[in-house]
C-alpha positions in Angstrom: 158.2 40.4 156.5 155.5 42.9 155.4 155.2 44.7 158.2 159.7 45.0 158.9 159.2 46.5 155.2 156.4 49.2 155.6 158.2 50.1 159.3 161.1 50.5 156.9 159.8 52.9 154.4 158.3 54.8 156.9 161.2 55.3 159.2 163.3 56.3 155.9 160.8 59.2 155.0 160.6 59.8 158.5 164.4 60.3 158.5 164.0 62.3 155.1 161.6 64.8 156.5 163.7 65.5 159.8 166.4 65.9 157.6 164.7 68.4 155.6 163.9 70.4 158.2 166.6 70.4 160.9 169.6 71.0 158.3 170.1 74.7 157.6 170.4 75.9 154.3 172.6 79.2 153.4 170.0 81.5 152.2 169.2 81.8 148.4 170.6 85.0 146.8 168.2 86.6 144.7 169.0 89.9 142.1 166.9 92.5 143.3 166.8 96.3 140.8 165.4 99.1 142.8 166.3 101.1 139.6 164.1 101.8 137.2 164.5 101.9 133.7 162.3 104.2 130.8 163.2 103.9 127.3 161.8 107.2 125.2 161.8 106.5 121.1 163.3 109.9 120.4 164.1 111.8 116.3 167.9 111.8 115.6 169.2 114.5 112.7 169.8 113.5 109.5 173.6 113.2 109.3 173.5 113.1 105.4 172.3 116.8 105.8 174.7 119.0 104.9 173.5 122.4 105.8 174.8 123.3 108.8 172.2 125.3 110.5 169.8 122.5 109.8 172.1 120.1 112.1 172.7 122.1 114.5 168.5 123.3 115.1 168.1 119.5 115.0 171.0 118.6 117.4 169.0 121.3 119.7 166.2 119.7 119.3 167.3 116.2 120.5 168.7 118.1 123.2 165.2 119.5 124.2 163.8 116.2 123.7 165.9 114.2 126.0 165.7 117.0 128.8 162.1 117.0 128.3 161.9 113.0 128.7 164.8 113.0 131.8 161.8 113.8 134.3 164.8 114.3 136.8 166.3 110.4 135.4 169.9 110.1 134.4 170.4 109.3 130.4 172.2 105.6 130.7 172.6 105.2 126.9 171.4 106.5 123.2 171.1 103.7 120.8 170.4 104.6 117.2 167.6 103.2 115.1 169.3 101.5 111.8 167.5 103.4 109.0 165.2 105.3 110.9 166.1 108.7 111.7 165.4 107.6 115.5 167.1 106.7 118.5 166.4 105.2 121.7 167.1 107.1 125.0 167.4 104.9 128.1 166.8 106.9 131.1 167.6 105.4 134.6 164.5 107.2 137.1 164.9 108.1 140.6 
């Protein structure tokens, strides 16, 4: 009786293992980015100023700084920094 059960066990992992490899399996999608992604901590004007002049040499500036940081990237999105007077410049690179 031993020896019908052991032959048993063994011919089911046998079967097991045969089936494991002689079924085919669709291949496993996997998410692959070849972009990549900088985010630059950049200053934001102050929008409580109200001297124009002051806004718009700080506007220019967060235009310069933003050019400066694109290192030939595309800008993706500008999120603001609650309470901060900064922003955060996501920049999508080549």
């Amino acid at each position: 009786m031993r020896i019908g059960y052991t032959q048993f066990i063994l011919t089911v992992i046998a079967a097991l293992l045969a089936w494991n490899l002689l079924v085919q399996r669709p291949p496993v999608a996997r998410a692959q980015s070849g972009a990549k992604y900088r985010v630059v901590v950049i200053s934001m004007p102050d929008p409580t100023s109200s001297e124009r002049e002051v806004r718009q040499n700080t506007i220019n500036n967060v235009a310069e700084q933003l050019n400066k940081n694109a290192d030939g990237g595309d800008l993706m999105m500008l999120v603001p920094i609650q309470n901060s007077g900064a922003a955060y410049a996501v920049f999508k690179g080549r």
